[in-house]
matplotlib code that plots the C-alpha trace (Angstrom):
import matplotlib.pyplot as plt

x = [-23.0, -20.9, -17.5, -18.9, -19.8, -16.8, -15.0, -16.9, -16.4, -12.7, -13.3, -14.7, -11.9, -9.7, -11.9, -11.8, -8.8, -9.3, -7.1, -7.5, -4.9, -7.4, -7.3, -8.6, -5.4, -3.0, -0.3, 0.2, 1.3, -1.2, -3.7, -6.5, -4.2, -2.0, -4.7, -5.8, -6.2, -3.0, -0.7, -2.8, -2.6, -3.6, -5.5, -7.9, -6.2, -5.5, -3.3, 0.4, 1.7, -1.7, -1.0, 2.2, 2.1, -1.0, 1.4, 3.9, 1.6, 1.1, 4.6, 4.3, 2.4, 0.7, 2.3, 1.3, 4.4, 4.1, 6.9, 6.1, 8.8, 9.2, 7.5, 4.8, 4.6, 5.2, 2.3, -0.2, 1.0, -0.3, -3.8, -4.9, -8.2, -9.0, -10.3, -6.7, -4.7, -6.5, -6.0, -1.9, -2.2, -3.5, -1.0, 1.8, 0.4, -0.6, 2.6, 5.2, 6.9, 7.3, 9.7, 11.8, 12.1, 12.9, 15.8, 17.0, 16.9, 18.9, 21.3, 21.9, 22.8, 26.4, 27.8, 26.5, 22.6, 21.2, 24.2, 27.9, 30.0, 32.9, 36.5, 36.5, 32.7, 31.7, 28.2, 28.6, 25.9, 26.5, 30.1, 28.6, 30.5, 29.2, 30.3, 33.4, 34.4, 31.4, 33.0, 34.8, 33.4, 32.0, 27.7, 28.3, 31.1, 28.8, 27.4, 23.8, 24.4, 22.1, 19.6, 16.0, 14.9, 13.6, 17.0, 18.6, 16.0, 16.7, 20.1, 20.1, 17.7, 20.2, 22.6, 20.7, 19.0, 19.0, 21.6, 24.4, 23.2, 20.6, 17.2, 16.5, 13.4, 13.7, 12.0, 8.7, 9.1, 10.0, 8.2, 5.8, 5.0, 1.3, -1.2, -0.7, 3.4, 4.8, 5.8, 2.5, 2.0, 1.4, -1.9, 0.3, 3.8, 5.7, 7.6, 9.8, 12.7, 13.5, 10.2, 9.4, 8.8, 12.3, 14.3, 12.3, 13.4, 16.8, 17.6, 16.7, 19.3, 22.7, 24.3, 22.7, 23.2, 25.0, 21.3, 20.9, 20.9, 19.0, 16.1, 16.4, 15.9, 12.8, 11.0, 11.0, 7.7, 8.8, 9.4, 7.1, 8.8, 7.6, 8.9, 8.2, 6.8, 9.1, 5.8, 2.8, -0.4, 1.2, 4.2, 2.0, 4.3, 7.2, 10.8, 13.0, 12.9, 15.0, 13.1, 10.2, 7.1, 5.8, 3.4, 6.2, 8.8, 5.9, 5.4, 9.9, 9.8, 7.0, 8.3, 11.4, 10.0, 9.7, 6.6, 8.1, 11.6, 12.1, 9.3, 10.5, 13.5, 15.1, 17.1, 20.9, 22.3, 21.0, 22.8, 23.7, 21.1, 18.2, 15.2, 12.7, 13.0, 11.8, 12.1, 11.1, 14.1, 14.5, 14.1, 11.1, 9.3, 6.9, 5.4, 2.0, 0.5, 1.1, 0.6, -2.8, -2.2, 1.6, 1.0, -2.5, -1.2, 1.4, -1.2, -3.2, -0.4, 0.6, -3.0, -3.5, -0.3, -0.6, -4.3, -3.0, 0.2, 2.8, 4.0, 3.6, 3.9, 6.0, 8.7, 12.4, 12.7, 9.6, 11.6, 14.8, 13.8, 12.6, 15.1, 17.9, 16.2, 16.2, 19.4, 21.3, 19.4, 17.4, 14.3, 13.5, 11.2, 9.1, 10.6, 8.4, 8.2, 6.3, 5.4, 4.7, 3.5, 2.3, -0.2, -0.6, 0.7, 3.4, 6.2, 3.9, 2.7, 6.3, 7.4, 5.0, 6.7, 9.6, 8.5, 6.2, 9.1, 7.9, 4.0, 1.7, 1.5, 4.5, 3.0, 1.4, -1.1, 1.9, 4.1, 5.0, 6.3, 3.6, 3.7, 2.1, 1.0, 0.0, -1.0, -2.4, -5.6, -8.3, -8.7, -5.5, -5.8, -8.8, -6.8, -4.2, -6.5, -7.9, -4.3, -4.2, -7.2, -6.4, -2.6, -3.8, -2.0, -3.3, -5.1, -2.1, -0.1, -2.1, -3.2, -0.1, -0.9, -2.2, -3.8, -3.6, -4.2, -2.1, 0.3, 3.3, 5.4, 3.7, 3.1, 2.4, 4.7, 3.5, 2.3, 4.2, 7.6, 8.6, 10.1, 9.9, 12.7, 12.6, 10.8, 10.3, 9.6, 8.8, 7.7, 5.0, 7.6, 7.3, 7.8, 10.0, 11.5, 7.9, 7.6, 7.8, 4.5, 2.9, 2.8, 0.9, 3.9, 6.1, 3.9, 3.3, 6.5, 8.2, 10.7, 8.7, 7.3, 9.6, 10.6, 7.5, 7.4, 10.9, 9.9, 7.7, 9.9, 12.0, 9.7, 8.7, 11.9, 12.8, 9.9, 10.9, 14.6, 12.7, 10.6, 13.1, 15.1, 18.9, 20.5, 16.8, 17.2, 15.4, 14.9, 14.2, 13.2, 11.9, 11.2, 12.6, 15.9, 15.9, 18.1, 15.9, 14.3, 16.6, 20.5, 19.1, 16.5, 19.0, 21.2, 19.0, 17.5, 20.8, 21.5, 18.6, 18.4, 22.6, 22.6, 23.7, 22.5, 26.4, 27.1, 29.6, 32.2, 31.7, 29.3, 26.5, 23.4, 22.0, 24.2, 24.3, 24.9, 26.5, 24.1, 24.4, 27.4, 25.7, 22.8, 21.8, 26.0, 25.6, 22.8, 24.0, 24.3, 24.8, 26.7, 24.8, 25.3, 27.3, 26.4, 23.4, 22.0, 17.9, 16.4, 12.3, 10.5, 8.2, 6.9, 5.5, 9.0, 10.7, 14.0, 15.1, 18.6, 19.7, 22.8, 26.4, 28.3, 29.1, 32.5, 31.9, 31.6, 27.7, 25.5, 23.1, 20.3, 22.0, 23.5, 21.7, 20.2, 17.8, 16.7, 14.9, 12.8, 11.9, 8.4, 8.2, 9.8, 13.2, 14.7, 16.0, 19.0, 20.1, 23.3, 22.0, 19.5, 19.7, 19.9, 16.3, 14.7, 16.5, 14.5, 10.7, 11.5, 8.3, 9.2, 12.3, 14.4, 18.1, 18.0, 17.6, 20.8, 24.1, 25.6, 29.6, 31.4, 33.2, 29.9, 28.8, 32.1, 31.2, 27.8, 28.8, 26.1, 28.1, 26.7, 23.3, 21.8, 20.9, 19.3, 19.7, 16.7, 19.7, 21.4, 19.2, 15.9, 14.6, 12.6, 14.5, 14.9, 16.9, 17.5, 19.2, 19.9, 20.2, 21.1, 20.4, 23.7, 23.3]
y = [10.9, 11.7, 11.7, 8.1, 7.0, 7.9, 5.7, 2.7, 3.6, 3.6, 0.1, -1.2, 0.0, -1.7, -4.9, -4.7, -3.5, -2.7, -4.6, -4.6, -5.5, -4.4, -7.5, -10.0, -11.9, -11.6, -13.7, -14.7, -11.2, -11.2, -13.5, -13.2, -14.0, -11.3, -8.8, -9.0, -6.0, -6.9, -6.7, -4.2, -1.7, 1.8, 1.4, 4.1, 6.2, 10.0, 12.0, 11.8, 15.3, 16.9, 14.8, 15.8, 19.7, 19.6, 17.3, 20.6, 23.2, 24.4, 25.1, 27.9, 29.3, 32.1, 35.7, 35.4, 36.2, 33.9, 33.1, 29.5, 26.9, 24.6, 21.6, 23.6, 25.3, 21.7, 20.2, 23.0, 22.8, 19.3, 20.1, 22.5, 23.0, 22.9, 26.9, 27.6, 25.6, 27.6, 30.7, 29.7, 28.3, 32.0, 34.0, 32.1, 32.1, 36.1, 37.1, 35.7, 33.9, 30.6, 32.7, 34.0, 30.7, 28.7, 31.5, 30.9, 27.4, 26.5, 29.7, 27.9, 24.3, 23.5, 23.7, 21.2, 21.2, 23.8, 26.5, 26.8, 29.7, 30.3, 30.0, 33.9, 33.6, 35.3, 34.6, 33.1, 34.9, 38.5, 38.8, 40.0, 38.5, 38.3, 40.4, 38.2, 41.4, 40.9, 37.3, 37.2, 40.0, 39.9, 40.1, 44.1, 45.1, 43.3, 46.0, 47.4, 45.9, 47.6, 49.5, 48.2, 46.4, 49.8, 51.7, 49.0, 48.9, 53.0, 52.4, 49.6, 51.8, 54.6, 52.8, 51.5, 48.8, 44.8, 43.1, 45.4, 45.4, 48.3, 46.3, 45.3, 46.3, 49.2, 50.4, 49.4, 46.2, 44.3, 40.9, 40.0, 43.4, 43.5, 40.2, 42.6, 41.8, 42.6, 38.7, 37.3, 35.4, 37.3, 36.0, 34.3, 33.3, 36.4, 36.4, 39.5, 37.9, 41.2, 41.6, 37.8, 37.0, 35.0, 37.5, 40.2, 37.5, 37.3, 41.3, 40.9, 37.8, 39.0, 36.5, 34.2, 35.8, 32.4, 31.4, 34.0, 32.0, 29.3, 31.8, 33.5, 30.1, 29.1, 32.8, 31.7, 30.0, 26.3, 26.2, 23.7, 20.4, 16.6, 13.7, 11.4, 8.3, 5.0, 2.9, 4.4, 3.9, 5.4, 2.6, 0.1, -1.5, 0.5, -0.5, -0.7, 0.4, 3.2, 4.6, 7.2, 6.7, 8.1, 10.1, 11.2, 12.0, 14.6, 16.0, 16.5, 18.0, 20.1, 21.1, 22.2, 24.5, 28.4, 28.1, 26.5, 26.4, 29.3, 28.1, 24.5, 22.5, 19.0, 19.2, 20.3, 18.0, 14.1, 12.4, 13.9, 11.8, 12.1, 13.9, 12.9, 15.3, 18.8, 21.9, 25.3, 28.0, 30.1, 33.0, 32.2, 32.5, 29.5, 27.4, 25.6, 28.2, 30.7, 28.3, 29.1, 32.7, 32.7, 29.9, 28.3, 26.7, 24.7, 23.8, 22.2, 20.3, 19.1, 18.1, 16.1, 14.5, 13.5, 12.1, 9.2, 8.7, 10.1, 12.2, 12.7, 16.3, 15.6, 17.4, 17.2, 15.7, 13.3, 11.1, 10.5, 7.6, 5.6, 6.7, 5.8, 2.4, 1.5, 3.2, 0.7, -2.2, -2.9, -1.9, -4.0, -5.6, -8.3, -7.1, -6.8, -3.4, -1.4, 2.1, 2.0, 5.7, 5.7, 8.8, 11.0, 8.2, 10.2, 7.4, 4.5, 4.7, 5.7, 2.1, 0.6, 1.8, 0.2, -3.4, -3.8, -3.3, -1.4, -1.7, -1.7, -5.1, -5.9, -6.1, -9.4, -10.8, -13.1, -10.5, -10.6, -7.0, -5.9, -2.6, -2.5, 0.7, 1.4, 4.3, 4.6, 7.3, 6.0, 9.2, 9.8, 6.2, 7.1, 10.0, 7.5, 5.3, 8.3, 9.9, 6.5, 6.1, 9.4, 9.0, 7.4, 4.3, 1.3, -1.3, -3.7, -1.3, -0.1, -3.9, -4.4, -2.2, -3.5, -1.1, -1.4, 0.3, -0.2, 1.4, 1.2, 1.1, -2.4, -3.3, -7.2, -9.5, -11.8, -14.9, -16.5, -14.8, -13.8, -10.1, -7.2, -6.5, -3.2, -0.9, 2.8, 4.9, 8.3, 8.8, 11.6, 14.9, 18.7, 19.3, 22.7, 21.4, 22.0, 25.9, 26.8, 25.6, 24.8, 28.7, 27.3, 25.5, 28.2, 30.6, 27.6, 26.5, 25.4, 22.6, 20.5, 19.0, 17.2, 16.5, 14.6, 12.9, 12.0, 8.2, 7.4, 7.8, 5.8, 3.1, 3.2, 2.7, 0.1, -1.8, -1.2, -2.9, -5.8, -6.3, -6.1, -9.4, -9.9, -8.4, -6.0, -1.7, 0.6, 4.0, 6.5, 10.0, 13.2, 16.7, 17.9, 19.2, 18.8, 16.4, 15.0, 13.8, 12.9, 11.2, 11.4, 8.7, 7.1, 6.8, 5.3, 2.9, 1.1, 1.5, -0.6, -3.2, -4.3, -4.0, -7.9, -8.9, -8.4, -11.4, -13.8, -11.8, -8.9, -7.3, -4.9, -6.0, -3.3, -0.1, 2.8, 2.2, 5.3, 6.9, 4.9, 6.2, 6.8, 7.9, 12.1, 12.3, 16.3, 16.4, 18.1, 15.9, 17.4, 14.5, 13.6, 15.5, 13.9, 16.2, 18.5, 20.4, 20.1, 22.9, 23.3, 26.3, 28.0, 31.2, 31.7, 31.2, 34.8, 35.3, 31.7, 30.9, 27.8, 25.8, 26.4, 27.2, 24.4, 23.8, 25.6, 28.9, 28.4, 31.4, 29.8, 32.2, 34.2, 36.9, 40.4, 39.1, 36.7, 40.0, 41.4, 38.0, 38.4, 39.0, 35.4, 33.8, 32.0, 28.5, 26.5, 24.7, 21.1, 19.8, 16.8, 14.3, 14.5, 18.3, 18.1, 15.6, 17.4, 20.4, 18.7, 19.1, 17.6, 14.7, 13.9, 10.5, 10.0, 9.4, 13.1, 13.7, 13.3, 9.6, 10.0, 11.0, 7.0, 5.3, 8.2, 7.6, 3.8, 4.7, 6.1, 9.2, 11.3, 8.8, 10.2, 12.8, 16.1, 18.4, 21.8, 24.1, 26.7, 24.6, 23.4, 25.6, 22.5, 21.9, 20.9, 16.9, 14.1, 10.0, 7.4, 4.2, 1.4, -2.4, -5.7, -7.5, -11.2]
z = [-9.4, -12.5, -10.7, -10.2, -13.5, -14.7, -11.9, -13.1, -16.7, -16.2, -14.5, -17.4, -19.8, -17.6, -17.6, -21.8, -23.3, -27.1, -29.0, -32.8, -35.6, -38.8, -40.0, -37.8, -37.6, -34.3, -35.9, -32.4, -31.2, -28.5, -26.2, -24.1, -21.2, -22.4, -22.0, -18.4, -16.3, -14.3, -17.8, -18.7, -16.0, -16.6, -19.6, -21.1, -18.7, -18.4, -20.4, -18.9, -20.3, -18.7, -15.0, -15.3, -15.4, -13.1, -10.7, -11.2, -10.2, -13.5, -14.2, -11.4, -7.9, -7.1, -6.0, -2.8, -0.8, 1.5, 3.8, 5.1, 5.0, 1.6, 3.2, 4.0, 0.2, -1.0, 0.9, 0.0, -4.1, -3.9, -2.1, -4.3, -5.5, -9.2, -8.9, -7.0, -9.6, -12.3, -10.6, -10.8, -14.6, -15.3, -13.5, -14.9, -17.9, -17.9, -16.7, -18.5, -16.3, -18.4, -20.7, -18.1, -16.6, -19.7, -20.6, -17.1, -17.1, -20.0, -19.6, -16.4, -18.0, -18.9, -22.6, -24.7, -23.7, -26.2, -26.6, -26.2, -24.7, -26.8, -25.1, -24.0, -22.8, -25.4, -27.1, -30.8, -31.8, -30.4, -29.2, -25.8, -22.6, -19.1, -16.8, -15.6, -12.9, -10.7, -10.3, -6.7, -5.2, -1.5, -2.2, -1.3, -4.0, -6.6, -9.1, -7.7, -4.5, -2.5, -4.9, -5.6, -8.6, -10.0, -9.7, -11.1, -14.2, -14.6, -14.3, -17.6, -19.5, -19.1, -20.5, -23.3, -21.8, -22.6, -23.5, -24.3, -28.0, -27.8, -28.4, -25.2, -23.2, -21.1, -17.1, -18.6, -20.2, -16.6, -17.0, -14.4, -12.9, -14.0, -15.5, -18.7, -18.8, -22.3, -21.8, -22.2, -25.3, -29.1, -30.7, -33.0, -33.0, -33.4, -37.2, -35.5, -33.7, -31.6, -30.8, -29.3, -25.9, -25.4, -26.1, -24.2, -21.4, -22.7, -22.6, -18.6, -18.1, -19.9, -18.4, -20.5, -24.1, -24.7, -26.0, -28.6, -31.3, -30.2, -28.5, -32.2, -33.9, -31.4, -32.2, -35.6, -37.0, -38.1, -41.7, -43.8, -44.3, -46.0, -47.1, -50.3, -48.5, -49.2, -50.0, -51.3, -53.4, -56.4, -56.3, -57.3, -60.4, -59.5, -60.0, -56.7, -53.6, -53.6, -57.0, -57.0, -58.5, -61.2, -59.7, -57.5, -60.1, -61.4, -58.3, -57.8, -61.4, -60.7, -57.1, -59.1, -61.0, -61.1, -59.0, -56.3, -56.2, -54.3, -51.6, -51.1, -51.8, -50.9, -47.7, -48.3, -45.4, -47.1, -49.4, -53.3, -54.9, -52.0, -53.3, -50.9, -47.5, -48.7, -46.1, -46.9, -47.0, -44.1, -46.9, -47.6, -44.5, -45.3, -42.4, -41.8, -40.4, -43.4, -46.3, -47.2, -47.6, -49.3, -51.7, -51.9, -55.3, -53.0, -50.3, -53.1, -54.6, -50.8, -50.3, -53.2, -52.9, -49.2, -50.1, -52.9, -50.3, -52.3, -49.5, -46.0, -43.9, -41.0, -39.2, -39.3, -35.9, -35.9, -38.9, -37.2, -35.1, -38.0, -40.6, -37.7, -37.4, -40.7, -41.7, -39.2, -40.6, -37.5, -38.9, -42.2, -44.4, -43.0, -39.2, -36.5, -34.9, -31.5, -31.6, -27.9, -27.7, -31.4, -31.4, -33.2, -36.2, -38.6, -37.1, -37.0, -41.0, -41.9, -40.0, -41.9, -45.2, -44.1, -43.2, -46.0, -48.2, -51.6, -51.2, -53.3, -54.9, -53.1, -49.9, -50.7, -48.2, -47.0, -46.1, -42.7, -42.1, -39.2, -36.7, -33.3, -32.8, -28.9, -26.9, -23.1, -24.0, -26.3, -27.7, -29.0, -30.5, -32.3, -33.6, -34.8, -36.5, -38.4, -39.8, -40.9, -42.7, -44.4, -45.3, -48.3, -48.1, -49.3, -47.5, -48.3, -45.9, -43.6, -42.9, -41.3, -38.5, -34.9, -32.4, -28.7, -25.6, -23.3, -20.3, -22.3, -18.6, -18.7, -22.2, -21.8, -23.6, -26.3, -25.7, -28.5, -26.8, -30.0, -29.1, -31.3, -34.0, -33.3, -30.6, -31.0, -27.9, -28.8, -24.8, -23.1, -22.7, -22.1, -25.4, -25.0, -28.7, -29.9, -29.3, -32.9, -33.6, -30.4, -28.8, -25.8, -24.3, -22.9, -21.6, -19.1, -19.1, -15.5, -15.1, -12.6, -15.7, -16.8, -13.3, -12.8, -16.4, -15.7, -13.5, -16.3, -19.2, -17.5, -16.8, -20.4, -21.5, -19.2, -20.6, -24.1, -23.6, -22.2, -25.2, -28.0, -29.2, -28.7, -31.8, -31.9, -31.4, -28.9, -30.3, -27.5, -28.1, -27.2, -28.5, -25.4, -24.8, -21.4, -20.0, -17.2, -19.9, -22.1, -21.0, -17.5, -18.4, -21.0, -18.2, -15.4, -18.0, -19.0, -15.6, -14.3, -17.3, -17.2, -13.4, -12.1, -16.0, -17.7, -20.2, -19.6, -21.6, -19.2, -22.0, -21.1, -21.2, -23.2, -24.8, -26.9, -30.6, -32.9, -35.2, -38.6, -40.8, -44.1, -42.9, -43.7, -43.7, -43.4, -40.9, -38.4, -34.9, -31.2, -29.1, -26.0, -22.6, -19.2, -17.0, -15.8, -13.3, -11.8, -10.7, -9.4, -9.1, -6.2, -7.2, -3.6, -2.9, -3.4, -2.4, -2.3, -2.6, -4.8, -4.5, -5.0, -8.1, -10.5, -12.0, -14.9, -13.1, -13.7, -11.8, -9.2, -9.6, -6.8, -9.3, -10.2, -13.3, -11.4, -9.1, -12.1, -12.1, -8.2, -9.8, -10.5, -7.7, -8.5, -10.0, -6.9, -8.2, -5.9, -6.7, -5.1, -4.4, -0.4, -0.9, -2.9, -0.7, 2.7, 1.0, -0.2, -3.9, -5.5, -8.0, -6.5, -7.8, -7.6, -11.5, -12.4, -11.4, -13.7, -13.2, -12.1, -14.4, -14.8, -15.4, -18.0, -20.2, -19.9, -20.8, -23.8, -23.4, -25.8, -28.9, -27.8, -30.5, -30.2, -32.5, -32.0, -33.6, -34.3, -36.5, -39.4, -38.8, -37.0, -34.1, -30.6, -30.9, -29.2, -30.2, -28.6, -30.0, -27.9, -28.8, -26.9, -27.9, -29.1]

ax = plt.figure().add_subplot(projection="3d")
ax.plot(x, y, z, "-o")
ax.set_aspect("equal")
plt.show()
């Protein structure tokens, strides 16, 4: 009887979209024919990030040892029962095996992804090189050929254990040997490096020590950042755009101060002059979580500040899209702008700041500046509705703003077939650039999520290039530094969208745009990724073998460190599509896999940005710019 109200309630949603621009004026963006159930498609619907991880299994499957064949394992993943698939979400997240496969994973990826070996294979961080003498040797020359896991584990502690650098875990810190694994997740994040989960992981894989630094950065609690808003309530009467407020200029002299100069300080990588991105030092040791307790004088001047708009807490990461936008000139006052997957809101009311062009009085009833801001689950809209009733902007901002709630994959044109200036697309992800904060993400960690959010990202994105004008800017991005996820969908969507659709000059459709010149000059940027490799994971699957080698000399999950990790069951690596599909990989599309080398150059995937976490004491992001020529 429930199972069936909710079927019919779903109906209805789909029967009613909300649509609501605050203001009672839909400047033409939107008509009743544009909000039927066929444009509207799979509104009020479920969250994707939670069908996409219960499509995965749960990152994970059970220890049962079970020897069936793959299509069998493959068929009974996907007719599980919700006790079963609980019973897997709990081992996997009891014994640690989301750390161990997240080392593996991305000490499996080429140079470029997260890390980079250094020209004698040694690891930047450490000076510790694989063991390069094990390479060529016939499967029973290779070191421990022969002895069981537990010799082998005796024979490392022996010798000191880990990594080669004396911290690693010994015999008794083997992940995955009990549902009380010294993996498991801390009660809070861990402020001990040494002592975090990752590199527990890390001292069992040596031959992925490349990672050190960025599995150092990632135990790290994210450091506290904000911004100065652009517009805000206190700019009413304000000189020009680029000038602070005087509410603000108090709050700069203030945070410069003996009190709080040692706590928080203006980033050192924007321009000379910028005194609007403030980041906590690393030596400090100040994040959200820790606020209260290390500087409740701070947290008071943040709060008060964030409630008459002044500033805005948001992450490193989370303003790149919009800054890029506007930086370019794509994004601009008066312009027209979609946040298609707007919740939780930081990049729709910093948007806003831009098209309203100085606020306050100057955003005049006539001005034309106005943000769509859309998302799929009604809840998470609600949410967004809130942070924006609470940012303390002004109703002659925050008037600008339109809600809807809709499939972005299907996001309905407007009626009026005026497209969008400028479309952001900030899509559903796995989030592993999130772990700093979020400490629920890699305990359940597997790569068949992104996997299966990979066809929808793409769809989204697709949608996205249709929307914006010739001469308008797509900004795609995750917090994942996965490349399914990231150039793999960037590839497939300019793929899709200039296939057949070349101008009459031979010009792409749609292309990659460099990041803007003057814009955060000494940020540091990661160029996007050409190739890849995909990988899925069966833990029912022990002793599966992946693929070959890769050029780069790449281990398969075949060598000795992956033996210590039997406990979990094993990354299957397919070099390609018909290998996956010859094999029932779940989520299989030919897109996750690198394009040919020829189309990536003339893709131009290298303009892509990454942002490493190691590099500015960031979270893991990645942007891409893409233009619809005129």
């Amino acid at each position: 009887k429930v199972k069936g109200e909710e079927t019919e309630t779903m109906g209805k949603r789909k029967r009613k979209p909300r649509h609501d621009d605050g203001t009672g004026d839909n400047e033409g963006i939107f008509s009743p024919a544009d909000l039927t159930p066929t444009a509207v498609g799979g509104v009020g619907g479920s969250n994707p990030l939670s069908d996409a991880r219960k499509a995965a299994g749960g990152g994970g499957g059970s220890k049962d040892g079970n020897k069936s064949s793959k299509r069998q394992r493959s068929q009974a993943s996907s007719s599980l029962t919700p006790a079963e698939r609980k019973i897997r979400e709990l081992w996997h997240r009891k014994s640690g095996a989301g750390y161990a496969l997240f080392v593996s994973y991305y000490g499996n990826q080429p140079d470029g992804v997260v890390a980079e070996r250094t020209k004698s294979g040694e690891d930047e961080d450490t000076g510790i090189a694989p063991d390069a003498s094990r390479e060529g040797r016939k499967p029973s020359q290779q070191r421990g050929a022969g002895q069981s896991r537990a010799a082998r584990r005796r024979k490392k502690k022996k010798k000191g254990g880990g990594d080669g650098d004396g911290d690693g875990p010994g015999e008794d810190q083997s992940p995955g040997s009990t549902m009380s694994s010294p993996l498991k997740p801390p009660p809070s994040i861990s402020t001990s490096e040494e002592d975090s989960p990752l590199l527990r992981a890390l001292a069992l894989q040596p031959r992925s020590s490349h990672l050190r630094s960025y599995l150092k950065a990632l135990s790290r609690p994210l450091p506290l950042t904000f911004r100065l808003r652009r517009n805000s309530s206190a700019n009413e009467g304000s000189g020009d755009d680029g000038q602070l407020s005087e509410a603000q200029s108090k709050l700069v002299k203030t945070l410069s101060g003996d009190s709080f100069v040692h706590l928080v300080r203006p980033v050192p990588w924007a321009k000379d002059d910028s005194r609007t991105i403030y980041q906590s030092p690393r030596s400090a040791n100040l994040s959200k979580s820790n606020l209260s307790s290390l500087s409740p004088e701070l947290k008071d001047l943040l709060v008060q500040h964030s409630q008459n708009g002044s500033l805005a807490r948001q992450e490193i990461g989370s303003m790149l899209p919009v800054l890029a936008l506007a930086g370019g000139g794509w994004m601009k006052a008066e312009g027209r702008v979609l946040d298609m997957c707007a919740s939780p809101g930081s990049k729709t009311l910093q948007a806003v700041e831009v098209v309203t062009d100085g606020g306050g009085k100057k955003a005049s009833a006539k001005a034309k500046g106005r943000v769509v801001a859309n998302d799929v689950h009604e809840a998470r809209l609600a949410s967004l509705r809130d942070a924006v009733s609470r940012s303390g902007l002004p109703p002659s901002l925050t008037s600008r703003i339109a809600y809807t709630n809709f499939d972005a994959s299907v996001f309905p044109t407007p009626k009026s077939g005026r497209l969008f200036d400028a479309v952001i697309v900030d899509v559903p992800c796995s989030g592993d650039g999130t772990v700093r904060k979020d400490r629920h993400v890699l305990p359940m960690w597997g790569p068949g999520t992104g996997n299966a959010l990979h066809g929808l990202q793409v769809r989204i994105l697709v949608r996205a290039l249709e929307l914006v004008r010739a001469g308008g800017v797509v900004c795609y991005s995750t917090c994942s530094l996965n490349p399914v996820e990231d150039e793999a969908v960037v590839a497939a969507a300019l793929s899709r969208i200039n296939e057949g659709n070349d101008g009459a000059d031979g010009r792409a459709a749609v292309e990659l745009v460099e990041w803007p010149d003057d814009l955060l000059p000494r940020l540091r940027r990661r160029p996007g990724v050409k190739k890849w490799r995909i990988a899925d994971y069966d833990a029912g699957a022990h002793g599966s073998s992946g693929g070959s080698k890769n050029n780069d000399g790449v281990g398969n999950g075949t060598d000795e460190q992956d033996d210590d990790n039997d406990d979990f069951g094993k990354l299957t690596w397919y070099d390609t599509f018909e290998d996956a599909t010859e094999a029932f990989m779940p989520h299989a599309e030919t897109t996750l896999w690198a394009p040919s080398p020829e189309v990536a150059d003339d893709l131009k995937l290298e303009r892509c940005v990454r942002l490493w976490p190691e590099d500015q004491d960031t979270g893991g992001f990645f942007v891409a710019l893409i233009r619809k020529p005129f």
